[in-house]
C-alpha positions in Angstrom: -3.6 -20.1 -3.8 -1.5 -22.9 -2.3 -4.0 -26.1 -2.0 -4.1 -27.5 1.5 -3.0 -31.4 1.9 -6.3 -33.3 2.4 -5.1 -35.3 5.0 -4.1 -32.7 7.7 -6.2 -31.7 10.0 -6.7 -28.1 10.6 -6.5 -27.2 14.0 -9.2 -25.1 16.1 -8.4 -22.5 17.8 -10.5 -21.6 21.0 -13.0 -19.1 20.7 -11.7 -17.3 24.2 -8.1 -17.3 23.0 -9.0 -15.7 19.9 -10.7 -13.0 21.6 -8.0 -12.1 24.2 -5.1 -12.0 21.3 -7.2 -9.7 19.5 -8.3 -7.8 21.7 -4.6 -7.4 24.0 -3.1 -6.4 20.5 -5.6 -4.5 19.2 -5.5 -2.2 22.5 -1.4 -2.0 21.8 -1.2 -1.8 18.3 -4.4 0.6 17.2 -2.6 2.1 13.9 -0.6 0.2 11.1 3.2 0.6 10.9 2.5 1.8 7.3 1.7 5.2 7.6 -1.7 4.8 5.7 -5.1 5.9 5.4 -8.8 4.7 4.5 -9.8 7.2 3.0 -6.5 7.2 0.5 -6.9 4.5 -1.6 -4.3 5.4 -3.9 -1.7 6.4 -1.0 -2.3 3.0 0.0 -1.6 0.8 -2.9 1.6 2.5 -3.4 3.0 2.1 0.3 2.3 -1.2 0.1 4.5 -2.2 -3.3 7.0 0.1 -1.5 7.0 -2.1 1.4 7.7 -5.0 0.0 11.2 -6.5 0.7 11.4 -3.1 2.8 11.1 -1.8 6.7 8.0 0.4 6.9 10.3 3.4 8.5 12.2 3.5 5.1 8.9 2.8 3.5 7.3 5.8 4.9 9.7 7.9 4.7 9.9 7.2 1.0 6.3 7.8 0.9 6.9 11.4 2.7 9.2 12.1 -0.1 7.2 11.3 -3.0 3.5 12.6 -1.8 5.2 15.8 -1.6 5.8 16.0 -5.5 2.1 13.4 -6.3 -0.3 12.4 -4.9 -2.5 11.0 -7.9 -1.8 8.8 -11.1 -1.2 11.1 -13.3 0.9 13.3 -10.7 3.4 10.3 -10.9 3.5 10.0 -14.8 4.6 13.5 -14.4 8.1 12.2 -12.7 10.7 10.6 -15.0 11.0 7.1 -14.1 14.9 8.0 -12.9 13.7 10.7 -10.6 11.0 8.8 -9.5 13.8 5.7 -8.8 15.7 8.6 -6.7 12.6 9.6 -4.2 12.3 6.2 -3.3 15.6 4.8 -2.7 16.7 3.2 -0.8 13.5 1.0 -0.9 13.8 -2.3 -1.9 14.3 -2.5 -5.6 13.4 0.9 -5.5 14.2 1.2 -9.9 12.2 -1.8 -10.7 9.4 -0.5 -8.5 9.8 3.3 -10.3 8.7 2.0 -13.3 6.2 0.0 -12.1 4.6 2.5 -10.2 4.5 4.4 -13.7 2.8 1.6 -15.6 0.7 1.1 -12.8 -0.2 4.9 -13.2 -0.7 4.1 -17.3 -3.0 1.6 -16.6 -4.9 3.1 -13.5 -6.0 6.2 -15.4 -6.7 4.0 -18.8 -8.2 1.2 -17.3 -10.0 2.6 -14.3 -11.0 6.0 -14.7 -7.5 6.8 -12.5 -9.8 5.2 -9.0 -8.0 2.2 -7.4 -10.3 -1.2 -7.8 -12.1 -2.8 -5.6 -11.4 -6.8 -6.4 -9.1 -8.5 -5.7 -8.4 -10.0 -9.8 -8.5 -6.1 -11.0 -6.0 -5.1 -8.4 -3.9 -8.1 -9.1 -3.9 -7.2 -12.7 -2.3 -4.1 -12.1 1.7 -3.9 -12.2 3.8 -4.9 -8.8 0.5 -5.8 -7.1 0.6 -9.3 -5.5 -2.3 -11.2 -3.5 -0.7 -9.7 -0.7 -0.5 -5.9 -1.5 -4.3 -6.9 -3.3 -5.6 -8.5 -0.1 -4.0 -5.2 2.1 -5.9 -2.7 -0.1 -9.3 -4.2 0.1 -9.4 -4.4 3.8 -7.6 -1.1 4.6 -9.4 1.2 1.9 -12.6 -1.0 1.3 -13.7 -3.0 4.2 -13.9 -6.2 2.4 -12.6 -8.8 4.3 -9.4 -10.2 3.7 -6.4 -12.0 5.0 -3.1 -10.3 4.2 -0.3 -12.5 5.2 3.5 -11.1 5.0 6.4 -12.7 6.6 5.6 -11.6 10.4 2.0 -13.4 9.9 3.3 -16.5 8.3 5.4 -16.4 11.1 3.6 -16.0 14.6 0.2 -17.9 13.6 3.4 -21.1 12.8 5.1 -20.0 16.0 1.3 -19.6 18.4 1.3 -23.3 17.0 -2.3 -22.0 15.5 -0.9 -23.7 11.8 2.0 -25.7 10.8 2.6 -24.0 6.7 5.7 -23.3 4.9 4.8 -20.6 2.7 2.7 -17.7 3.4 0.1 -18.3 0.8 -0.7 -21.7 2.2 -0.7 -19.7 5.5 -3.5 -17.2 3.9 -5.3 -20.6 2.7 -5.2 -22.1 6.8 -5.8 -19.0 7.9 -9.2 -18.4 6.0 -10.8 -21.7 7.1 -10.3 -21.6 10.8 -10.1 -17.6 11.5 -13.3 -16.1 12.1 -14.2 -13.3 9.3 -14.2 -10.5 12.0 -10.6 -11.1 12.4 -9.0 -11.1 8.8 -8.8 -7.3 8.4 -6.9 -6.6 11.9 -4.7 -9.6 12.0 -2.1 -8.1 9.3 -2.0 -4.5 11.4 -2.1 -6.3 15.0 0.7 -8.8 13.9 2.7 -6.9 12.1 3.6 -4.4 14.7 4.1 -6.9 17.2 6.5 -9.0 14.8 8.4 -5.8 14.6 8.4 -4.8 18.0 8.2 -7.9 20.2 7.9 -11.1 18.0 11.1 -10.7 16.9 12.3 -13.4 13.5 15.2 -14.8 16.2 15.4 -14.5 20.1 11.9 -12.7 20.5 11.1 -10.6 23.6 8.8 -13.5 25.1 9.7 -11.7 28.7 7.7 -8.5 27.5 5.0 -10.0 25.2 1.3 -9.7 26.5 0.0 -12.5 24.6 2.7 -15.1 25.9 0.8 -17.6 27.5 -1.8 -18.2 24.3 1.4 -19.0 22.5 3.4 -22.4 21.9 6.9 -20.7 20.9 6.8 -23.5 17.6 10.3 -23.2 16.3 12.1 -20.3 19.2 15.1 -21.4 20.0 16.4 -18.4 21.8 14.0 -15.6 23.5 14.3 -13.3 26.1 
């Protein structure tokens, strides 16, 4: 993790405001963009190395492809790692994740009875799995709480002025001290659809966004 510098202050964030960002984006944005599911573990490690570096309608659509042929570990072992490279194109890097997504398999069924772990060094451990895609599994599939910050994160907490980071792991650091626990599993889901839908990277739709006068537009140039 990315230490914090000693000497800034970490800003506080209203109680009240909290609650009426969460609770305006929580009523908008009640699924997450991944097409994912608790109670699929395994469906949901996958989608999230997929996602990487990838937009979660090619993501899922990828996913669509390749449930249909396995669903399990062992079900992907089953798919030559060329095949395997072919269901998920055009996902990002889609032939270095194939063959991760077969050593993962390897090492899920040797190392783990073929379940999916439940901490966050085991799932890290594993082959393409980040703290991000680590952090995203253990709040989706396990309710333990985590913080899983990707690019729309790092950037609306930075532009709601709630942080001032340059990387998103310093952003998971921030985030962890001065975000109450009941709010680190729905912050990825609530901020990640609006970063695709209305939080836009450049000119964001601050005309349409529900949430706009809780936020300090750090860094918009251009909105609408």
């Amino acid at each position: 993790m990315a230490k914090i510098n000693a000497g800034k202050k970490l800003k506080r964030i209203p109680p009240a405001t909290l609650k009426a960002v969460f609770s305006r984006l929580e009523g908008l944005y009640p699924s997450h963009p991944l097409d994912v599911k608790q109670e699929e573990p395994f469906r949901v490690l996958v989608a999230t190395i997929l996602s990487s570096r990838t937009k979660d309608p090619t993501t899922n659509a990828a996913m669509s492809r390749l449930w249909k042929r396995a669903k399990t570990p062992s079900g992907i072992l089953k798919i030559d790692v060329g095949e395997l490279a072919e269901l998920i194109k055009p996902v990002g890097f889609y032939q270095t994740k194939a063959k991760q997504l077969h050593k993962m398999s390897r090492m899920l069924i040797d190392d783990f009875s073929a379940d999916v772990p439940r901490t966050r060094d085991e799932l890290m451990s594993l082959p393409g799995v980040g703290r991000k895609v680590a952090n995203l599994v253990l709040n989706i599939c396990f309710d333990i709480p985590a913080i899983c910050v990707d690019t729309h994160v790092h950037r609306i907490c930075n532009r709601f002025g709630w942080l001032e980071t340059k990387e998103p792991e310093e952003t998971e650091k921030v985030l962890t001290q001065i975000l109450p626990e009941k709010y680190w599993t729905p912050i990825n889901r609530v901020l990640v659809n609006h970063g695709q839908q209305v939080c836009h990277p450049t000119s964001p739709k601050c005309t349409e966004c529900t949430i706009s006068k809780f936020c300090n537009r750090s860094g918009v140039v251009k909105s609408r």
